[in-house]
C-alpha positions as CSV (number, residue, x, y, z in Angstrom):
1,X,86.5,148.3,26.9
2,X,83.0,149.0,28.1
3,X,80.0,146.4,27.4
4,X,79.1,148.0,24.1
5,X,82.9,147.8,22.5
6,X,83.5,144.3,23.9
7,X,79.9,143.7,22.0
8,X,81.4,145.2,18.6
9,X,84.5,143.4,19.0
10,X,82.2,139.8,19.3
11,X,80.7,141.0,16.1
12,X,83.3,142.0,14.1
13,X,85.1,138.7,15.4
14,X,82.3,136.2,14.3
15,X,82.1,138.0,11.2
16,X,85.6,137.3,10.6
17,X,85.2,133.5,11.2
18,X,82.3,133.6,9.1
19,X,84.2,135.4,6.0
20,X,87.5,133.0,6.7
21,X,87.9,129.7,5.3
22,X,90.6,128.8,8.6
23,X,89.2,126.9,11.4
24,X,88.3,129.4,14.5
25,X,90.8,129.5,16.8
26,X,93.3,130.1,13.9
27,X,90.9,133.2,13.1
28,X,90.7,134.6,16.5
29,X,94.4,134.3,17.2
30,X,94.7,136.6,14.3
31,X,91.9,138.9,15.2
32,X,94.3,139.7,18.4
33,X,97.4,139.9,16.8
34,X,96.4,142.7,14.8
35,X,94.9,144.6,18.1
36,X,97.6,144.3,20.5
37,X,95.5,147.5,22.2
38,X,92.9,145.3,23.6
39,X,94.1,144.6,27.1
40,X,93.7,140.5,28.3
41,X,91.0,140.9,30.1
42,X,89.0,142.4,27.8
43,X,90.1,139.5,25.1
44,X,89.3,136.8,27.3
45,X,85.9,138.3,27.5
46,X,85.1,138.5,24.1
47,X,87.1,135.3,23.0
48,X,84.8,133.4,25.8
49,X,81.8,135.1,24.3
50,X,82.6,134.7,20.8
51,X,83.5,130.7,21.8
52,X,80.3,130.6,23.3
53,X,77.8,131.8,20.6
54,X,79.6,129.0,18.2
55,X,78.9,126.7,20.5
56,X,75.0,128.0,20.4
57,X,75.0,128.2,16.6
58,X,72.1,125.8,15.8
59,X,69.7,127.3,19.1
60,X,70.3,130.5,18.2
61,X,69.9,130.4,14.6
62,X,66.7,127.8,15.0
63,X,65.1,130.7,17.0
64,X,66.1,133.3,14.6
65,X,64.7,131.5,11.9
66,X,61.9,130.8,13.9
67,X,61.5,134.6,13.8
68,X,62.0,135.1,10.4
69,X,65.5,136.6,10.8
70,X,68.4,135.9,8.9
71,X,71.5,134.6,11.5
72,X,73.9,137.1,10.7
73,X,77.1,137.9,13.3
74,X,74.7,141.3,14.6
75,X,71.5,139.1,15.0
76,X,72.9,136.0,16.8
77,X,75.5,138.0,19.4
78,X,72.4,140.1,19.8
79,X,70.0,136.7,20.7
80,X,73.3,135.6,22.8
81,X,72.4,138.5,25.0
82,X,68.9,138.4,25.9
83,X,68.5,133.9,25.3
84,X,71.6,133.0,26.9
85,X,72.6,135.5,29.1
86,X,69.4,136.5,30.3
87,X,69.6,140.1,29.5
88,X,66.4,142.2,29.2
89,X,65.8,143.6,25.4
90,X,65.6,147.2,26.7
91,X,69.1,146.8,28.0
92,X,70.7,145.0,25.1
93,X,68.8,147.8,23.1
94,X,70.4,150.1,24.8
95,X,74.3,148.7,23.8
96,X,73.5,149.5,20.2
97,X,74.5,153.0,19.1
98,X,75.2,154.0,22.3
99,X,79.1,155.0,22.6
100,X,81.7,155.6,19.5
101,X,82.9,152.1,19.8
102,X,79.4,150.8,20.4
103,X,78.0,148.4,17.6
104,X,76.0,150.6,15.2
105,X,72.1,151.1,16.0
106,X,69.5,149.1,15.3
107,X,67.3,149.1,12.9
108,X,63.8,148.7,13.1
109,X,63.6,144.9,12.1
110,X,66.5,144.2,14.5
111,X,64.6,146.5,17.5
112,X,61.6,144.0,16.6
113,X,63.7,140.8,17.1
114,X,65.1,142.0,20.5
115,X,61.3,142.8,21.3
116,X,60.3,139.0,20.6
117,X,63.2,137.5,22.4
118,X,62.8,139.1,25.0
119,X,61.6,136.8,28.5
120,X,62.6,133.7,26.7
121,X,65.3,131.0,27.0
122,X,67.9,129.5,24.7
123,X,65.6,126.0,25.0
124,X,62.4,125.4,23.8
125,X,59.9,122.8,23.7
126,X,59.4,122.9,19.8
127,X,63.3,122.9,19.1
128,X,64.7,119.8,17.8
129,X,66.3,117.4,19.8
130,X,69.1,117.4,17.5
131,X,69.6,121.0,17.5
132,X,69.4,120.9,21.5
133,X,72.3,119.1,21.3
134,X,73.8,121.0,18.2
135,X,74.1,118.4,15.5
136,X,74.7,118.9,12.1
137,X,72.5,117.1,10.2
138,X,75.0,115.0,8.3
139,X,76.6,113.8,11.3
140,X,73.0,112.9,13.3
141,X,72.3,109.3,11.8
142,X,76.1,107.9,12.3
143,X,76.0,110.2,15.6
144,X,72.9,107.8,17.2
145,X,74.1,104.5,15.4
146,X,77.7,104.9,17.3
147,X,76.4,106.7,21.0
148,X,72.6,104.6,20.9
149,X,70.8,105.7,24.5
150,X,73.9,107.9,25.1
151,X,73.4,110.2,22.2
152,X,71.8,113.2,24.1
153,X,73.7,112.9,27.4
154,X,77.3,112.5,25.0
155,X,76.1,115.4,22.5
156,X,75.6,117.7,25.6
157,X,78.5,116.7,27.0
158,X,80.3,117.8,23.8
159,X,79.1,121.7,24.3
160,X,81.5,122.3,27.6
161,X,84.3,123.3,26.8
162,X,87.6,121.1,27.0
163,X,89.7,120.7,29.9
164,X,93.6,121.4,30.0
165,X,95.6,118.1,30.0
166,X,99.2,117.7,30.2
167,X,101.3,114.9,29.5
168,X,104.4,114.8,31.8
169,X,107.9,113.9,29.6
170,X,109.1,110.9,31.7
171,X,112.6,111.3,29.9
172,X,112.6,114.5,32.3
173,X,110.1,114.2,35.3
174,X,107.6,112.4,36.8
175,X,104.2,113.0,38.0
176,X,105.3,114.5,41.2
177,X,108.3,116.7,40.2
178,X,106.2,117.7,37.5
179,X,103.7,118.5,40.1
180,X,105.8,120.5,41.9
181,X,107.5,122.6,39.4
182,X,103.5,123.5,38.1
183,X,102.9,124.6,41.5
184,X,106.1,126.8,42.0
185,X,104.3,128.8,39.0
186,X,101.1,128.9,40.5
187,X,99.4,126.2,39.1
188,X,96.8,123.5,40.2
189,X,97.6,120.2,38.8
190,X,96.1,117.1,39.5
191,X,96.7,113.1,38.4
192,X,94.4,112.6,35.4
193,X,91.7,109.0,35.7
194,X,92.7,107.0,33.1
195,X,96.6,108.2,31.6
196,X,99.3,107.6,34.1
197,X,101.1,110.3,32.7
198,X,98.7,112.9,32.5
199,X,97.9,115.7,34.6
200,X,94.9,118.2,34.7
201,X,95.5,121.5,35.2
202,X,92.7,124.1,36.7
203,X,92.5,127.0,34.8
204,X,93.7,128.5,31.0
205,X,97.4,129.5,32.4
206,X,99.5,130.8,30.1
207,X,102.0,127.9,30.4
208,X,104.1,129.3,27.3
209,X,105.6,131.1,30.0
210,X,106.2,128.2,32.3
211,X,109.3,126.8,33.2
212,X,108.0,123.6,33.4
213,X,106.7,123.8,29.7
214,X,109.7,125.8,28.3
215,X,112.2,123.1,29.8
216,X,110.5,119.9,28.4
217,X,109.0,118.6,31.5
218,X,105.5,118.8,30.2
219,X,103.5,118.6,27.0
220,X,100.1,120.0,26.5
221,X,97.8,116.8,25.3
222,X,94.7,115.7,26.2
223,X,94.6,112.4,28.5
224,X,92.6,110.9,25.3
225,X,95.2,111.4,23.3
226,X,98.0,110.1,25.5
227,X,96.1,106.9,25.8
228,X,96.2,106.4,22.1
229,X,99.7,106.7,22.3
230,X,99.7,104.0,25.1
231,X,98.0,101.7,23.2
232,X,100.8,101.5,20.6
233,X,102.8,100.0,23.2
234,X,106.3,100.7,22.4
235,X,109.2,99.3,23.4
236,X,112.7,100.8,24.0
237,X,114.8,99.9,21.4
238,X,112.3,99.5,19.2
239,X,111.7,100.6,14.9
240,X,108.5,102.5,15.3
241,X,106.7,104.5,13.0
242,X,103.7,107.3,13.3
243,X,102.5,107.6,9.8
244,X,100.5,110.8,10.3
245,X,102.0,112.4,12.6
246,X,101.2,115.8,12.1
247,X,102.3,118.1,14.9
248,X,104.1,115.6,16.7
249,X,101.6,115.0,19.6
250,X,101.8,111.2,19.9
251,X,105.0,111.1,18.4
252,X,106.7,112.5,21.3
253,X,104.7,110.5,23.8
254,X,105.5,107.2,21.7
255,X,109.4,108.0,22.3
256,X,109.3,109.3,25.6
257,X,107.6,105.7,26.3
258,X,111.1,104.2,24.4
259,X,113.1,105.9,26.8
260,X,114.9,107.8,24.0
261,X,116.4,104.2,23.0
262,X,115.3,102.6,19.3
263,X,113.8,104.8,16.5
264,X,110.8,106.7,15.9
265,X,110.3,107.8,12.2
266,X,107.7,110.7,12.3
267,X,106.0,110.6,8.7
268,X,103.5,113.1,7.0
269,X,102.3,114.6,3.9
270,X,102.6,118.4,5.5
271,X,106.5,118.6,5.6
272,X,105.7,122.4,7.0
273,X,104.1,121.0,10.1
274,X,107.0,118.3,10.7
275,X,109.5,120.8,10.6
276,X,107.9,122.8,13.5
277,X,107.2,119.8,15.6
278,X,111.2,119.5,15.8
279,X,111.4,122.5,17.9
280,X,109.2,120.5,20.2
281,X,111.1,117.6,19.9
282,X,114.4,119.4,21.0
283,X,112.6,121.1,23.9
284,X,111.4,117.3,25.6
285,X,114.8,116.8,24.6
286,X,114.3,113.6,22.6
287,X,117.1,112.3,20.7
288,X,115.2,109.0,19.1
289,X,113.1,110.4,16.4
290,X,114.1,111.4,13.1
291,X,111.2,113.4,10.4
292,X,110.6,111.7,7.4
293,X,108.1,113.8,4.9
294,X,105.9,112.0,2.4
295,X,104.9,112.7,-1.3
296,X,101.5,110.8,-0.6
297,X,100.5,107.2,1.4
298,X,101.8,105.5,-1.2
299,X,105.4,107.2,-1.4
300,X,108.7,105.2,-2.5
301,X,109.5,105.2,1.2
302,X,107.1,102.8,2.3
303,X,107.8,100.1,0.0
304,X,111.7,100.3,0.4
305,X,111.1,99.7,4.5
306,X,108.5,97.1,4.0
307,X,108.2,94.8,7.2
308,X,110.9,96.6,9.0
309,X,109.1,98.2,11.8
310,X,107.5,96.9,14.8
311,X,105.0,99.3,15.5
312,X,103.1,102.0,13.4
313,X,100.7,103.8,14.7
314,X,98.1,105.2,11.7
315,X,96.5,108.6,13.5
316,X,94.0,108.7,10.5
317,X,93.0,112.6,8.9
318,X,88.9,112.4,10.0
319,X,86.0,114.5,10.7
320,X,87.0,115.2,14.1
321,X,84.0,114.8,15.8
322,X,85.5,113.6,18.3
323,X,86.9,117.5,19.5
324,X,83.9,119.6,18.9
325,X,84.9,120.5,22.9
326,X,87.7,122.5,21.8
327,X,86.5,123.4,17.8
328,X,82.4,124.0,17.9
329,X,83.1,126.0,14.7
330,X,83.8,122.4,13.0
331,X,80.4,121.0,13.7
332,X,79.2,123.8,10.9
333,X,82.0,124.9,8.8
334,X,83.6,122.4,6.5
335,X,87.5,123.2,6.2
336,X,88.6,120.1,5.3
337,X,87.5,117.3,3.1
338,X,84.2,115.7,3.8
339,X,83.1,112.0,4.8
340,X,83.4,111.0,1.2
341,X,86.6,112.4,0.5
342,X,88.1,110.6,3.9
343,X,86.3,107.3,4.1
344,X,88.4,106.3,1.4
345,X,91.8,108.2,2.1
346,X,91.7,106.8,5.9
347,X,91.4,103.3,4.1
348,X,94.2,103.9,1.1
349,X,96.9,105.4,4.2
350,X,95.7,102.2,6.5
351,X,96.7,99.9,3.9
352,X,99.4,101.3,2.7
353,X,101.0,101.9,6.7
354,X,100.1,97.9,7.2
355,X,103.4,97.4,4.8
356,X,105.4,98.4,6.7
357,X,104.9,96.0,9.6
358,X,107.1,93.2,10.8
359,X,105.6,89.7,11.4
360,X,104.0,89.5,15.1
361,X,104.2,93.7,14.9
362,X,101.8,95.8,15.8
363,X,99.5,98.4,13.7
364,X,97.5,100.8,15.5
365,X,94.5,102.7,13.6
366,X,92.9,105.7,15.6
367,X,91.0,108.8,15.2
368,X,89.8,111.3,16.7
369,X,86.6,110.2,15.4
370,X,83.3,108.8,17.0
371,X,81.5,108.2,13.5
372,X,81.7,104.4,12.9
373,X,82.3,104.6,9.2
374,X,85.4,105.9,10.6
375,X,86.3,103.4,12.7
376,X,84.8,99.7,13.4
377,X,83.7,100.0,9.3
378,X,86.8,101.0,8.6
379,X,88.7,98.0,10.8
380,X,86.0,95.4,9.3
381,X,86.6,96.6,5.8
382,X,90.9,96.4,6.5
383,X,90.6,92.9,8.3
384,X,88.9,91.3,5.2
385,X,91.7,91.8,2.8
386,X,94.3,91.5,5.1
387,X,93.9,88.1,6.9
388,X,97.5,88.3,8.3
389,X,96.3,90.5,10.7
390,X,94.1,89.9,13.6
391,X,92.8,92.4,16.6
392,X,94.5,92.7,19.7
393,X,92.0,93.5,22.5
394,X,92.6,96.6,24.3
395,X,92.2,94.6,28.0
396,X,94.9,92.6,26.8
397,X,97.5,95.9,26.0
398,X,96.4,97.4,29.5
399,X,97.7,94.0,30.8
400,X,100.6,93.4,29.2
401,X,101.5,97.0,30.1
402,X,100.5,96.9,33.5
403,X,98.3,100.0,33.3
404,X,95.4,99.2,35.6
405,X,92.2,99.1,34.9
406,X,91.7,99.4,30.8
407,X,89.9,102.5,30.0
408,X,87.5,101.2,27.3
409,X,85.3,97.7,27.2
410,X,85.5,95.5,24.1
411,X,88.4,95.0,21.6
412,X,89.1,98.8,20.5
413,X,89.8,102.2,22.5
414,X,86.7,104.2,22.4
415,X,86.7,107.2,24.4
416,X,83.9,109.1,24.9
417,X,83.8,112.8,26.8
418,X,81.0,111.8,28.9
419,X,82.5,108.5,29.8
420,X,85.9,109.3,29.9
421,X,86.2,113.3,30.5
422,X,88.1,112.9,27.4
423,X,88.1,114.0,23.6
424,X,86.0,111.4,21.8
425,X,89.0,108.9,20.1
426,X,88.8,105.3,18.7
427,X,92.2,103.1,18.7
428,X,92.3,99.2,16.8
429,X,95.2,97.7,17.8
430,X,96.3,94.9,15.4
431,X,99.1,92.7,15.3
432,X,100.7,90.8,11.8
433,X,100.7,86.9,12.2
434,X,104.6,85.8,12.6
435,X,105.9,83.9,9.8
436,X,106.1,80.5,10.1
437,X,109.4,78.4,10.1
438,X,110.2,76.8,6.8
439,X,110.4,73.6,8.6
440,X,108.8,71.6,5.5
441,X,110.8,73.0,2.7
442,X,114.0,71.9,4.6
443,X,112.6,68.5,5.1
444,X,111.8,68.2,1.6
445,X,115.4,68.6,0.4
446,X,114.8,72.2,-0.6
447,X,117.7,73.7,-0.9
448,X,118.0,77.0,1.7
449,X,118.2,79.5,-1.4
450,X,115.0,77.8,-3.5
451,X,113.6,78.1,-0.3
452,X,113.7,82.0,0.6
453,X,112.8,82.8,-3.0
454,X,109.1,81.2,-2.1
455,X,108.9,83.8,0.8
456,X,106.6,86.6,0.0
């Protein structure tokens, strides 16, 4: 493709995430599908550029405002050009109307905006600090409450784009024969800092190609993510449950931990997506976990296994502002419900999980999330109407599991991409007070039977 085709193509593909209520990568995945004649190299190009003007949305529409120019797909690939890339107007002119495939030609208001763009930078002294960083406005306040001092240096932070983390499948390999069989496909991979099962890899390689991926050995997952799933702490042998578990990420981490030994019952409201995570349990070759669909949080199911489990890990539907690395569309385009809608659905699935824990079991809350009305809020709220349970300091987990040094200060996970190099995620772990002995009933003459019928 020459410069002017891979320009049209950036156009016609931001048009198409504009026009299409599915989150972008769902979009551009299509977008290719239906042109198998564009050649890889060519789709990485314009993927990469596409990826990179959502990830300038708020610059480069704040200085098409600025210039009293509506953002259209045309106007900001066009300001991409000359602000970002540093491209003269003359030559980005010059792409416009210029071969068949070329984007059509300017017209005169357009010609003008290249004209005024032209010498200048994406930044500018007068912009908003908020839109340096591209924040939403709804998310700025709750942003700076949870980040403080750290608010600029995480929201820029946030704008690279996410690394590739694998988790290795321990049922299968370990770090260094996973290593290896990487390498013997040509690729880099090195320990990750915080997950002792993760590796980084350099690079987008296509690992559905992969031995290593096709056999089970590894699992893509960012290291963020994998400590989540090490903070539940499972134990082979063990009754485990992941509430939301969605595509089976952390599920499969959770019974690789087990050892394939106990049960892990993988729970969610999307029976569609449950049914293709078993393809990926039967590749890590996991025998340990069974798919359980719900009706809703508060299905039939739950009550009948009350207490019966001793861990359940709640991975809570949120905002997800804690991935705008790898989803920049998401800061803009709302998909999914908003803060109002999932404030109190994270709280109605929290409470109704907690039923399902033993005495002196664990329940582990997390999101993706960095908003605290997502998290901390959302643990304060739980902890005042359940005072059977009580938070278990992440130091203490990372002890009692031998991990090293804990990732995250204070009583909960919070992972931060400049921190950690990691998505942002939050993880409460909390544990149900053991019931106590009915010592007293016995030595009050109560009978064993009169005695059970006053346990709750």
């Amino acid at each position: 493709m020459t410069p002017a085709a891979r320009l049209q193509a950036v156009i016609d593909l931001l048009t198409e995430i504009d026009e299409t209520p599915r989150p972008a990568d769902a979009v551009m995945s299509a977008y290719f599908r239906a042109r198998r004649y564009i050649g890889s190299k060519d789709r990485t190009a314009v993927a990469q550029t596409a990826y990179a003007i959502l990830r300038r949305h708020a610059r480069l529409t704040w200085w098409l405002e600025r210039l009293g120019h509506p953002p259209t797909p045309r106007a900001r690939a066009l300001a991409n050009e000359i602000l970002a890339e540093g491209k003269a107007a003359s030559a980005v002119k010059a792409l416009f109307g210029s071969t068949k495939f070329a984007p059509d030609a300017l017209a005169p208001e357009e010609a003008k905006l290249a004209n005024e763009l032209d010498t200048h930078t994406l930044e500018h002294p007068q912009m908003p600090e908020s839109v340096q960083v591209e924040c939403p406005p709804w998310a700025e306040a709750p942003m700076r409450e949870a980040l403080g001092d750290r608010f600029a240096v995480e929201m820029k932070t946030l704008l690279d784009p996410a690394p590739l983390d694998l988790r290795i499948n321990p049922v299968k390999a370990n770090r260094e024969s996973a290593t290896k069989a990487l390498a013997r496909a040509r690729i880099t991979a090195e320990p990750t800092r915080w997950s002792p099962l993760g590796l980084r890899v350099q690079g987008r390689p296509p690992l559905g190609t992969v031995d290593a991926f096709k056999e089970g050995l590894v699992e893509i997952q960012d290291e963020g993510s994998q400590l989540v799933a090490l903070a539940v702490a499972p134990k082979p042998g063990q009754q485990v449950v992941d509430f939301c578990a969605g595509a089976g990420g952390k599920t499969l981490a959770i019974a690789a931990l087990m050892k394939n030994k106990g049960r892990v019952v993988a729970c969610d409201v999307l029976a569609g997506r449950l049914k293709r995570a078993a393809e990926r349990f039967r590749r890590a070759g996991l025998h340990n976990i069974e798919a359980h669909p719900l009706t809703s949080e508060r299905d039939p199911w739950v009550k009948r296994h009350k207490r019966k489990f001793d861990r359940v890990l709640v991975d809570a539907p949120c905002s997800g502002t804690g991935t705008w690395r790898r989803n920049p569309d998401s800061r803009w385009r709302q998909l999914g419900p908003g803060l109002d809608q999932l404030l109190p659905l994270q709280a109605n699935i929290l409470d109704s999980a907690s039923r399902l824990v033993k005495p002196g079991g664990r329940l582990v809350y997390a999101t993706c999330s960095m908003l605290p009305e997502e998290n901390e809020k959302q643990i304060a709220a739980f902890l005042e109407t359940h005072p059977d349970f009580t938070v278990m300091p992440v130091a203490d987990v990372w002890a009692e599991e031998e991990a090293g040094t804990p990732p995250a200060e204070g009583p909960y996970l919070r992972l931060t991409p400049a921190r950690h190099d990691t998505d942002g995620f939050f993880a409460a772990v909390m544990v149900r007070k053991a019931e106590e002995a009915p010592a007293e009933a016995a030595s009050e003459g109560v009978d064993g039977a009169e005695a059970a019928a006053t346990e709750p």
